[in-house]
C-alpha positions in Angstrom: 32.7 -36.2 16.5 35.8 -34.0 16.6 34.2 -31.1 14.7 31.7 -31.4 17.0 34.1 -31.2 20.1 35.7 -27.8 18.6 32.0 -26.0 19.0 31.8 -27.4 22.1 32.3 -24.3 24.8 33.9 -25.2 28.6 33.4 -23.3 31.8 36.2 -23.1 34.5 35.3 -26.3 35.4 35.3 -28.0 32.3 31.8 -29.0 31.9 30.3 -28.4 28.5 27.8 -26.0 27.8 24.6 -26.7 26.0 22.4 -23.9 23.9 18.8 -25.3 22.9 17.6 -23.4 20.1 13.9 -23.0 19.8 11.7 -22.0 16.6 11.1 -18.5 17.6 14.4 -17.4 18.2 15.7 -19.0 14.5 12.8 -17.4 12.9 13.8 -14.1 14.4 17.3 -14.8 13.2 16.2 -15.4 9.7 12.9 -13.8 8.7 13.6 -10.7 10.8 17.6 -10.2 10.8 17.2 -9.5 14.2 21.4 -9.4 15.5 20.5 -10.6 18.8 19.1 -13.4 18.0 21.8 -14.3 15.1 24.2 -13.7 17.8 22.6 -16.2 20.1 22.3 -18.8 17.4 26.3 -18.8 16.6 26.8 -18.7 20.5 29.2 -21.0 22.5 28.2 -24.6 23.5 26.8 -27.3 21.6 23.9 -26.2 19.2 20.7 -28.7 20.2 17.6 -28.6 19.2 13.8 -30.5 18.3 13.2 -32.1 14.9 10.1 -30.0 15.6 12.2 -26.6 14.9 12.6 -27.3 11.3 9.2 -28.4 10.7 8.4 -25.3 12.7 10.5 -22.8 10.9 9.7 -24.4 7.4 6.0 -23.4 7.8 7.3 -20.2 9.1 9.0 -19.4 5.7 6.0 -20.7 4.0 3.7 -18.1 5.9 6.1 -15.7 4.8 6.2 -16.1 1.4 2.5 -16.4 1.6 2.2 -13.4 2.8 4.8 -11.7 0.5 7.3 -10.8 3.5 9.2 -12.8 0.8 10.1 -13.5 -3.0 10.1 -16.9 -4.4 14.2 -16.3 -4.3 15.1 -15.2 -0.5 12.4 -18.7 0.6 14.3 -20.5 -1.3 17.8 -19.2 0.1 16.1 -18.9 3.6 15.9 -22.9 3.2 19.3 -23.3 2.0 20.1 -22.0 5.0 18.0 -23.5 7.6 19.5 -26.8 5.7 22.5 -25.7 6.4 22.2 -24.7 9.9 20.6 -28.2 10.8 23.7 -29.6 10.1 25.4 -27.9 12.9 23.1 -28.6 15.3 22.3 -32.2 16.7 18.3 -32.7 16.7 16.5 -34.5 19.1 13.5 -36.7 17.9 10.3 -36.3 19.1 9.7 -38.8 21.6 7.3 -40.6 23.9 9.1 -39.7 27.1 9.0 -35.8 25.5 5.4 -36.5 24.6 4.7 -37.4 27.6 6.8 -34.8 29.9 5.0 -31.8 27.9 1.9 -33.1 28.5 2.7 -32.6 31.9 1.5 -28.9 34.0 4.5 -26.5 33.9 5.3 -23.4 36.3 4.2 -20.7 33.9 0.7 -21.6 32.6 -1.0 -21.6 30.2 1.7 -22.3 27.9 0.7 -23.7 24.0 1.4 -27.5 23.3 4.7 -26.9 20.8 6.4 -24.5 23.9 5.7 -27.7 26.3 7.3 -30.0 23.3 10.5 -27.5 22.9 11.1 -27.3 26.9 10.3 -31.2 27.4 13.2 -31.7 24.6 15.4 -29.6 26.5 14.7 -31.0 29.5 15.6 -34.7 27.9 18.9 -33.4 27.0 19.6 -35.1 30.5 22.2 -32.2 31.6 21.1 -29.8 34.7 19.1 -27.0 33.7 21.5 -24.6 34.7 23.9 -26.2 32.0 20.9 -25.8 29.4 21.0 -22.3 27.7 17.1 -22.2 26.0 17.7 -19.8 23.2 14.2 -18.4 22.4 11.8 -14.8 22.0 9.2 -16.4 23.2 7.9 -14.9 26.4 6.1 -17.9 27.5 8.8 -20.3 26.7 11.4 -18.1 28.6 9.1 -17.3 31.5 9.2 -21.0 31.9 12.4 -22.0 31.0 13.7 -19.5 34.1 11.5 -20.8 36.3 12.7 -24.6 35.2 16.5 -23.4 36.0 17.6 -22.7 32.6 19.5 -19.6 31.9 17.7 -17.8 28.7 19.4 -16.6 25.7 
């Protein structure tokens, strides 16, 4: 738990800071090199997240390579990294309480069933949603992540 502790990032109160990282935004990151989003994943705050994300972003690198956006080589280093990058993020299970809140209407709809499953895990986190940073580039999910409270990175 100490490592963890040293990612952890404090405001002027003291209260930790949280940044849920959503498929979009680690695809972006790693299929597209996009800097904003790499900046956004290696943020301050605790690094949190859906076992959904990695089955997500898995597929994602499939597509790619399926669609020749990449060799046999950069999938199989793009996975060596996403491996790596799970490990410095705690993931969240999927749940029935998540299950159950994303089935649930939400301010901006319509909104597809694995956005609902990404904000319903962030929402279980169980800190106030202005504590939550939702790290996405998903319109949908950060239209409704605003509206929800959570500041959008």
């Amino acid at each position: 738990m100490r490592a963890r502790r040293a990612h952890e990032a404090r405001d002027v109160q003291g209260t930790v800071s949280f940044r849920y990282i959503e498929t979009s935004a680690l695809l972006a990151a790693l299929l597209e090199g996009e800097p904003a989003a790499q900046r956004a994943l290696g943020g301050d705050g605790r690094r949190i997240t859906s076992a959904l994300t990695f089955a997500e972003a898995a597929r994602g690198l499939v597509r790619a390579r399926h669609a020749s956006r990449l060799s046999a080589p950069q999938e199989r280093a793009a996975l060596r990294w996403l491996k790596s990058f799970r490990r410095r993020c705690d993931v969240m299970c999927l749940t029935e309480s998540v299950l159950v809140r994303a089935g649930r209407p939400y301010p901006e709809e319509p909104i597809r069933t694995l956005d609902a499953i990404h904000l319903a895990t962030a929402a279980e986190i169980g800190e106030p949603p202005q504590f939550v940073t939702v790290v996405t580039r998903d319109e949908r999910v950060r239209r409704n992540a605003q509206a929800l409270g959570h500041p959008v990175g």
